[in-house]
N, C-alpha and C positions, 0 to 999 in steps of 0.2 A: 911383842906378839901376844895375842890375846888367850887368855885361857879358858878352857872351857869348864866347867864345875854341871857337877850330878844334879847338885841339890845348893842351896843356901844353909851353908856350916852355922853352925855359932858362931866361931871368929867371924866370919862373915856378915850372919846379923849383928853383932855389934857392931861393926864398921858402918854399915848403916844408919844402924841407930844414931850414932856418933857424928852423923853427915849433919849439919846446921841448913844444908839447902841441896834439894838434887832438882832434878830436871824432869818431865815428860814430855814424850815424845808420842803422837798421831798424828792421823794424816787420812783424808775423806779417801773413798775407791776411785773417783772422776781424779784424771789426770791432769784438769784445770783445776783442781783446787787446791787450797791452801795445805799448806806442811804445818804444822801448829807444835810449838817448841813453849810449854809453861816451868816457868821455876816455880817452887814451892819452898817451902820453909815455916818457920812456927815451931819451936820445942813441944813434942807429944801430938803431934800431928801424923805422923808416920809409924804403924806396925810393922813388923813381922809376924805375920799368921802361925805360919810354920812352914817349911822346908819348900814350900813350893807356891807361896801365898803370900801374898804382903797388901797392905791397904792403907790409901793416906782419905783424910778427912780435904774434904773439900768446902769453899764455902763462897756467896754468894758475891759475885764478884763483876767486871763491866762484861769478860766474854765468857763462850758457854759452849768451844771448841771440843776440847777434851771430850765430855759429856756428848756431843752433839758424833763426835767421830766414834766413839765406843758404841751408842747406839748403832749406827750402822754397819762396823765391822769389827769392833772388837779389837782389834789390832794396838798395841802400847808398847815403851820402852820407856821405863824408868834410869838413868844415869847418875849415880852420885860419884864425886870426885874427891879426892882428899886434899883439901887445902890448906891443910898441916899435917904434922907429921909425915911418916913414907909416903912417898909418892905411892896413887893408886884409883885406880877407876874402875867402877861395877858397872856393867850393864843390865837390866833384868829386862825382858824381851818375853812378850805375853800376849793371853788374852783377859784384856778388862769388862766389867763389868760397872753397876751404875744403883746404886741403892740408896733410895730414898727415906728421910724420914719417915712414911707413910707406909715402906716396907716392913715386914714381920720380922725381917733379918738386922736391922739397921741398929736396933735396942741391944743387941748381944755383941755387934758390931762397934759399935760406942764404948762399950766398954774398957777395949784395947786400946783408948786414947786417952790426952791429958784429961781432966774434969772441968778445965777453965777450957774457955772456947766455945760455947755454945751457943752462944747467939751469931746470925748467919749460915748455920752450917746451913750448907743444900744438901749435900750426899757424902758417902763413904766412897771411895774408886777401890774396887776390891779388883786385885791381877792374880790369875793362876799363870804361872811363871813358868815356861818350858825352855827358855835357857839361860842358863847365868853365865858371865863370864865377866873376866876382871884384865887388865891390861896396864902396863907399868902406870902412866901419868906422870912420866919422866917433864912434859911441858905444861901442866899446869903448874900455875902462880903458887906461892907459898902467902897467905891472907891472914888475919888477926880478926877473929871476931870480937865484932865490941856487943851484941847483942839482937835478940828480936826485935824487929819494928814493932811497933805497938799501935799504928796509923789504921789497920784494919780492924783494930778489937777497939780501939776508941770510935771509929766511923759508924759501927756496928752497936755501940751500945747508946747511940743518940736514935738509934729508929724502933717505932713500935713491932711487934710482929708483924702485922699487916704491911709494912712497908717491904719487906722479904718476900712473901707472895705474890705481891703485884709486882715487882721487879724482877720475878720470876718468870712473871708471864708475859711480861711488855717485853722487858729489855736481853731474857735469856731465853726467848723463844726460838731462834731461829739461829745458827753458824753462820759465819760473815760467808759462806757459800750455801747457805739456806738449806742445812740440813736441819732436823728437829732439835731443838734443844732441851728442855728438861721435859721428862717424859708427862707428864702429865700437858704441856702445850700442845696446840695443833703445830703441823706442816708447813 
């Protein structure tokens, strides 16, 4: 049975912290569209703001879902699961946000992540979090990390800057249900 929490504790953000990959979760307001489920991962990728605020770095990549769903409603669920140690699952359930480089927030927001990583990022996904809750995780697997992929920060350091911005706007303009995608594209 799931528990319900105030706030994100400490033991809690660590638990996070400590997660090597979670999940998000959005989903367009048209009831034809897509459910959009991304894994994430990368060591120093993911904050804890504080008590009610978490943010992962995000970075340019084939789809532009996430980004393209928070635009319109805001609406996220972040999932991390523990795949060693006790069994155990967080849910954080919010509203997201979408900050760009080119935001006045984005520079102070950067700073709460690793320092390697920089090329590709698109945005920061900042969540103000109004509920947490955690639930055994009695049926997930028990897994051995052997480490980060390294396939998107090597893919990422063969393209100039200009290759990021035009793949911005060709290939991340629009959600595979033609919502907008990074804010600066059209419709």
């Amino acid at each position: 049975m799931a528990k319900i929490h105030e706030a994100i504790t400490d033991r809690m953000a660590r638990f996070l912290l400590d997660q090597p990959v979670f999940f998000v979760g959005t989903a367009p307001l048209s009831h034809e569209g897509h459910v959009n489920v991304s894994p994430k991962g990368m060591g120093g990728t993911f904050a804890v703001l504080d008590e009610h605020r978490v943010a992962y770095l995000d970075y340019t990549a084939s789809g532009i879902e996430t980004i393209s769903h928070l635009r319109e409603n805001g609406r996220i669920v972040l999932m991390f699961c523990a795949f060693s140690g006790p069994p155990n699952i967080v849910r954080l359930h919010g509203v997201g946000r979408v900050v760009t480089p080119d935001d006045p927030e984005f520079a102070d927001l950067r700073t709460r992540f690793s320092k390697e990583r920089t090329l590709g990022q698109r945005a920061v996904i900042v969540v103000d979090v109004h509920r947490v809750s955690d639930s055994c995780g009695f049926s997930v697997p028990l897994m051995d990390l052997r480490g980060d992929r390294d396939l998107l920060d090597r893919h990422h350091e063969h393209r100039d800057p200009g290759y990021f911005t035009d793949y911005q706007r060709t290939r991340n303009a629009t959600s595979i249900d033609g919502l907008p995608g990074m804010p600066d594209t059209p419709a």
